[in-house]
Every structure is written in structure tokens, then in C-alpha cells.
N, C-alpha and C positions, 0 to 999 in steps of 0.2 A: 266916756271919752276914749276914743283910739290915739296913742301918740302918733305927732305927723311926723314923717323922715325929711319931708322937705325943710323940716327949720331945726337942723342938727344941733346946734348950740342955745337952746332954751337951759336954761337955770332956773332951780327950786332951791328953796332954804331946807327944804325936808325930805326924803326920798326914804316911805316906806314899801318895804316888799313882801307881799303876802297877804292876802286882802282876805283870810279866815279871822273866827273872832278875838281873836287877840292881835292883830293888827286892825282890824276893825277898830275897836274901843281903843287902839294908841292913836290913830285919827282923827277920831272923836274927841280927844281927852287934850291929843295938841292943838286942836281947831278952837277949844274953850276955856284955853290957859292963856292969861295974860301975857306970860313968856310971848306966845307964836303965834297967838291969834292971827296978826295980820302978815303974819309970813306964808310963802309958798309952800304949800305942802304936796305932794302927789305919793297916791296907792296903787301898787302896780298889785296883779293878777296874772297868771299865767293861762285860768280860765274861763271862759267864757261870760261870768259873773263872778261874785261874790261866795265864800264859805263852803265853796263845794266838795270840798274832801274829807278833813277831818272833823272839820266842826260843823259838819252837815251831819253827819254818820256816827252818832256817840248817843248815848241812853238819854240825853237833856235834862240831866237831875245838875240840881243848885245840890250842893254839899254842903254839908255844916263842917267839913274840917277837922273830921274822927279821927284817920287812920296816922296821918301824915306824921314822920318823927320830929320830934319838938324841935323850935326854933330853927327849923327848915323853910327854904323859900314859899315849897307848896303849902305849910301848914298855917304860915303868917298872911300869906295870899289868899290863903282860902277864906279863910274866918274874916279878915276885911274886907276880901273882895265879896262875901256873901249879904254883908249889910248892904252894901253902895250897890249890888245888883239887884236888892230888892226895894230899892229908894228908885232907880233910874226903872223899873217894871213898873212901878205903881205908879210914877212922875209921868210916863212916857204913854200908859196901857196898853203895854206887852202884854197880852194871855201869860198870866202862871198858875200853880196853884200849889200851897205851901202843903200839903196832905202826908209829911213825915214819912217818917222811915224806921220800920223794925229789922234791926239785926238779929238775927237769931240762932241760937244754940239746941245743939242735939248733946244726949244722953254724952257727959266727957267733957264735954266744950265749955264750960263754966267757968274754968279757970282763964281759958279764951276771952271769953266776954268780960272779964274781968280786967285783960288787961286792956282791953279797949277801951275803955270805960275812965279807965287810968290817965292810959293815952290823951283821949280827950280832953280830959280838966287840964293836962300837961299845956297842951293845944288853946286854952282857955276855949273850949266850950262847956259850957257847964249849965244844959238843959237837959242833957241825957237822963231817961227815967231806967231803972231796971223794974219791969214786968214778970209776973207769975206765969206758970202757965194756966191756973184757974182764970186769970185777968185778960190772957192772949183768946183763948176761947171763947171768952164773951167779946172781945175788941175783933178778933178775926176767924171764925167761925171754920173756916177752910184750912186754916193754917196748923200746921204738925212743929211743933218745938217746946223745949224745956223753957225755956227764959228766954228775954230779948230785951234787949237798948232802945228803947224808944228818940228815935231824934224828931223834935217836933218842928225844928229849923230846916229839915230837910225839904225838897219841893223839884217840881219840872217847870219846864218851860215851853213857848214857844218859840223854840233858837233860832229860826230863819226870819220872824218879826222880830226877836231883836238885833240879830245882824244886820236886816234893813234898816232899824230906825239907827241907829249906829252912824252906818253909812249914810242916809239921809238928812240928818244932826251935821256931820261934818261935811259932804257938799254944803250943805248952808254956810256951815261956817268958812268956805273957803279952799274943801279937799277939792284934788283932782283925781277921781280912779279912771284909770288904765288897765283894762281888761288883757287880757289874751296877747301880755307883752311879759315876755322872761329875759331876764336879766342874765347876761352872757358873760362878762364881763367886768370889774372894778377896778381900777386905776386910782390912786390916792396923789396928787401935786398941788403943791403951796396949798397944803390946808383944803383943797375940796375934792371931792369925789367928781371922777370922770366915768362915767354909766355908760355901757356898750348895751343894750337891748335887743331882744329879737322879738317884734310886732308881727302877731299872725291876721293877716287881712282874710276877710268874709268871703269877697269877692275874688277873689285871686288865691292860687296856691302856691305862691310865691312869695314869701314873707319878705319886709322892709326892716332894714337893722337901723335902730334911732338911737343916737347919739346926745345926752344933754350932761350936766354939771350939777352938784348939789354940796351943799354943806355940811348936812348929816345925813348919813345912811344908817338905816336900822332894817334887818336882816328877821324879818317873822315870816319866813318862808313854810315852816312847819316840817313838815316831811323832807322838806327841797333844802332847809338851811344850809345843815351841812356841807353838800354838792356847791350851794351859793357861797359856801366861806371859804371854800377852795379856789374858789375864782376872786376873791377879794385881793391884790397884790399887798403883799407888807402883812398877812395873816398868817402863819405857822402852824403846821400840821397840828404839831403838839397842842395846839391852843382850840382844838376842833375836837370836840368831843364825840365815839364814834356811835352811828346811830345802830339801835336795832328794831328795826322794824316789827310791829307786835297786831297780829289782825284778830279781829275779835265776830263773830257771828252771830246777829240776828233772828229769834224766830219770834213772830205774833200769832197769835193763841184764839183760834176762832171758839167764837161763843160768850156770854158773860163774864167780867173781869169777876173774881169773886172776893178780892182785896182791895182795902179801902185804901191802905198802904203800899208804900215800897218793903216790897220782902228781900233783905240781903243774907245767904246767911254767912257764916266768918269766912275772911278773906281769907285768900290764895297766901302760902307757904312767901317769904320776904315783902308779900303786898303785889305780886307781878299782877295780880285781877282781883276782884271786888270777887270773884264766886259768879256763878249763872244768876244772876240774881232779876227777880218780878221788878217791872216797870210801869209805869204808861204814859201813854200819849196825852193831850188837853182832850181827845176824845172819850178819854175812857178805856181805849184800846190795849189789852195788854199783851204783851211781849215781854222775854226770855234772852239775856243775855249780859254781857259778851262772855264769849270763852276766851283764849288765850293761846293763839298759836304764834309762834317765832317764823319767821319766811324769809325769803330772798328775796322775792318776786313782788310787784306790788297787782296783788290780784284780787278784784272785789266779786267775784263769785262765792257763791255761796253752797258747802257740801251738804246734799241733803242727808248724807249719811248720820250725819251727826244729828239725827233728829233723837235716836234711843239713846246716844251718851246724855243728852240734854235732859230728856225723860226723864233719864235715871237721877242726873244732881237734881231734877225741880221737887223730884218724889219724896228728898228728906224736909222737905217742910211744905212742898203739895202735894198730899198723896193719891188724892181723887184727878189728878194729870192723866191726858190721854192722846199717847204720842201722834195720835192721828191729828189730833186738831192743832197740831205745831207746824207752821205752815213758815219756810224761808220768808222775810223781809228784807234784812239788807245785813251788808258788814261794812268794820270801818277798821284801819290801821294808826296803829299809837305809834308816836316816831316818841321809843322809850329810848333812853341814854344805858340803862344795865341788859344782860345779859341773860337767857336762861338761866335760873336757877340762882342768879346775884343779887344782892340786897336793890330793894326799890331805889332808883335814883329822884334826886331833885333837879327842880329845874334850873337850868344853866343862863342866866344874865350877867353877860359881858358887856360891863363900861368900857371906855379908852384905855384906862388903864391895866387892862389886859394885853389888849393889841397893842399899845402906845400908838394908835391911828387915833388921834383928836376926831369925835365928833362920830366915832362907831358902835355902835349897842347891834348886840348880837343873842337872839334868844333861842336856845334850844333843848328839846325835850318837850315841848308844851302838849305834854296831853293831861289828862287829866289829874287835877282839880281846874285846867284849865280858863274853861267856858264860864265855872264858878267864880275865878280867879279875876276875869280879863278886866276888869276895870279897876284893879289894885295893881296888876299888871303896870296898864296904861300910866299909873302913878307914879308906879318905881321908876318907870322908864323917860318919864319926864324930869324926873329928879335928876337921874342918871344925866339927861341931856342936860338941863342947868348947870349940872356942875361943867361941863365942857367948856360955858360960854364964855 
């Protein structure tokens, strides 16, 4: 649905913004909560469809919830939201496939792996196997490393099937999404949000600005929140966490996967990236990535230069890699809350009682554990709203 500008004062009880998958599954999650069920809900978009930026463009691994530091949002999100996403895959038949994950360590890194391993139980995961390297040899024939974590909870998905069935679930139950409409504006009087919008038309290059009212606003703009909580009246700088934007590069790997697994090996110095690390697709297809670069710019181009730094990390656990068959895919940017070189941040969920704006949830940071995350997400964030009511 396009919103019409001809009927400027429509009212919804619910007004989400940001139609990637963690607004998605809060849609879904308020369309099948006896709270809202039969309330007005609308999901606005800025493009053209559904998930098309961040959680289009991300590895599509289910996490089991390793890294994250204890009793952190991501680390509690993760490992709940990992169950109920693999309850709503199999309830729903999402393509996934659970095919684990070895982390792994080079000659040094022992002590590394150790504390992951740590970490994890802290995290309550507690499937994590430690591997030999006599054991890795026979389990992955291609692979080059001392030791590894076997996560057998690990898995990918098809993330654009379950962002449809998401969206699909909640028009059923009652969504409205609104495409290629961004949110200009926010106004808070007598308890409801006054929404200024700018609707981009098909037909016309002339955009119509639509005007409606709602109860609650929740702010899952992803990339855009930030920008959007500036524009909320009654919102405080200080209470805006600032973003930094973190672009990651893509390469797929022509020829034979030769990993039956995801190969990661230890993460990036504060957690800023998981490492280059082996993935794949429901095809089989395997690809290389992301890296970690910090930007201004939001630019999804992809530097082929960087095809021998790539070579280089994949060589300490593939060593038969051959930079010619690393072929660009795609890239995608993490709207990360810390900064080069500063401790990994959590993710930021603001109830009312932040803004003292009744009836505003504000989510930023959402990258990953995210996509893992987003139906535990979806939970908090209805709790968050009950308590409003």
C-alpha cells in the first residue's frame, strides 16, 4: 500500500518505521499478540519493498550467541531469539540449514579459543565441542588450523523468505506496509504522535507529504534511526546514540565449496568483525567475508583491490585459496554504535522512560546478532509497549 495524501488525518494505534528484519518480526509479533491484535498497525519503508539494505546484505548465519559479553542485550537476544527462529523456520518452511560452525585457531591462539569457549557457557551456550586438529582433518579435509569450537547450533538461512513470510503473517493479521514513504517529521501532543511523511510516487516525480496520527511510534529505521530520532520533537541529543557506520565486503568463490561448515577464525581485536570468515548460501555457494571498514559515505560498491588482502586472511585456515576465483558479490554497512578501535557496543532499546515520550521505543545499533536476534527483539519490544498502556 502507498499512503494517500488525500485523507491527511488517518489514525493508527501503532506506527512502525523500517520495514528490514527486525521491524519486520515487531509487525508480525504485534499483529499476533492479544495486546494489538485487532489494533491499527502500519510499517513504513523508505524503499521500494521490504529489507533491502541491511538485512538484505549480511552473511545469513543464525548465531548461537558466542561472542557477545554476558548479560548484554545482544547476548540474551541472541540465544533466545535463536530457539523461536528456528521454531518459526520449521513451523513456517523457511529454507535453512543448521550445518554449524568451526571457529578456529592458529599456532598461539589457544589461549583465544579458550576464552570463547568461556564466554559462551557465561552466555549459556553450552554445545560448544573443542576439536583436535587430528579430528579437523578428518571432519574438514581443506581446512588448516590447530584446534576449533565446534557450534553445532550454528546455521544460515533464507533471509528474504523469511522477511516475506514475516510480512505476509502480519498483512494477515492486519499490517499496513507503506513503501517508499520516509518519515520527515514527529510531533508528540496530548499523548499521540503527529507523523509528517514524504511519499515517493511511481508515476510522478513529485513526491506528496501525508499527514496521519498514531499512538505509538517505534523508530527501527536501522541505518536511518538515528537521523529519524532527531526529527522526533521532545527527543534529546544526548539520548541519541551516535552512529558509525561499518561497511563490510563480499567475495564468492567460484568452483566447489570444499567446507561442509562455516569456517570463522578468531574474531577481530574488541569484537569490531567476526574475521573474513567461509559462509554459504542454501546453494551451496561459497563466499568470503565481511571485512571491516569505518566510512562516511554510504557506498555499496565493491573494491576489487582487496581481493589479495582477502587471499591473504582466507590462506591461514585455506591454504589451497586462489585469489583468482574470488570473484566481488556484494557489501553491506553495520549501523554500529562504537567506534574504530572501541569496545563492541550493545544494542540500544529505549522505552518511554528514556525520552519520557509515552508510548516511544527507539532501537539502535541493530546489526548483528541481529537477523538472529529479531523475534526476541519483537518480544522485548512488545513488553516495552505493554508496560506504556
Amino acid at each position: 500500500m502507498i499512503l494517500d495524501a488525500k485523507h491527511p488525518m488517518d489514525r493508527f494505534h501503532i506506527c512502525i518505521t523500517g520495514a528490514g528484519v527486525v521491524g519486520l518480526a515487531i509487525a508480525y509479533q504485534l499483529s499476533q499478540s492479544p495486546a494489538y491484535r485487532n489494533r491499527s498497525i502500519v510499517i513504513l519503508d523508505t524503499e521500494d519493498t521490504f529489507g533491502t539494505v541491511t538485512s538484505s546484505r549480511n552473511s545469513e548465519v543464525i548465531h548461537a550467541g558466542i561472542y557477545y559479553a554476558e548479560n548484554s542485550l545482544k547476548a540474551k537476544l541472541c540465544v533466545k531469539g535463536k530457539g523461536l527462529l528456528y521454531d518459526f523456520l520449521r513451523r513456517h518452511k523457511v529454507p535453512f540449514k543448521q550445518i554449524g560452525k568451526l571457529i578456529v585457531s592458529k599456532k598461539g591462539e589457544d589461549s583465544s579459543l579458550a576464552q570463547i569457549l568461556n564466554n559462551a557457557i557465561k552466555n549459556k551456550v553450552t554445545d560448544l565441542q573443542l576439536l583436535k586438529r587430528s579430528q579437523l582433518k578428518e571432519l574438514e579435509p581443506a581446512l588448516s588450523a590447530e584446534n576449533a569450537l565446534h557450534s553445532p547450533s550454528t546455521g544460515i538461512l533464507d533471509s528474504h523468505r523469511y522477511m516475506e513470510t514475516l510480512l505476509v503473517l502480519a498483512q494477515k493479521g492486519g499490517v499496513i506496509f507503506a513503501p517508499r514513504t520516509q518519515v520527515e517529521q514527529v510531533s508528540v501532543n496530548s499523548s499521540q504522535f503527529n507523523v509528517t511523511a514524504r511519499v515517493e510516487q511511481t508515476s510522478s516525480h513529485d513526491p506528496l507529504f501525508y499527514e496521519f496520527s498514531c499512538d505509538k511510534f517505534i523508530n527501527s529505521a536501522g541505518l536511518g534511526a538515528q537521523d529519524l530520532a532527531h526529527n522526533i520533537a521532545g527527543v534529546h541529543s544526548n539520548q541519541i546514540p551516535p552512529l558509525h557506520p561499518c561497511k563490510g565486503d563480499y567475495f564468492s568463490y567460484s568452483g566447489k565449496n570444499p567446507f561442509k561448515h562455516l569456517i570463522y577464525p578468531i574474531p577481530e581485536k574488541n569484537h569490531t568483525g567476526l574475521g573474513i570468515h567461509s559462509t554459504s548460501d542454501m546453494s551451496n555457494q561459497l563466499r568470503f567475508g565481511p571485512d571491516t571498514e569505518y566510512i562516511d559515505d554510504f557506498n555499496y560498491s565493491i573494491n576489487e583491490s582487496k581481493r589479495e588482502l582477502f587471499a591473504s586472511a582466507i590462506k591461514s585456515y585455506f591454504p589451497e585459496v586462489e585469489s583468482h576465483r574470488l570473484i566481488p558479490a556484494y557489501s553491506g554497512i553495520r549501523p554500529k554504535l562504537n567506534g574504530p578501535g572501541k569496545e563492541a557496543s550493545d544494542f540500544i532499546i529505549q522505552g518511554p522512560d528514556v525520552s519520557n515520550i509515552d508510548g516511544l521505543i527507539q532501537l539502535f545499533g541493530m546489526e548483528s546478532p541481529a537477523l538472529t536476534a529479531s523475534l526476541a527483539i519483537a518480544e522485548y519490544v512488545e513488553r516495552l509497549l505493554i508496560g506504556t498502556q
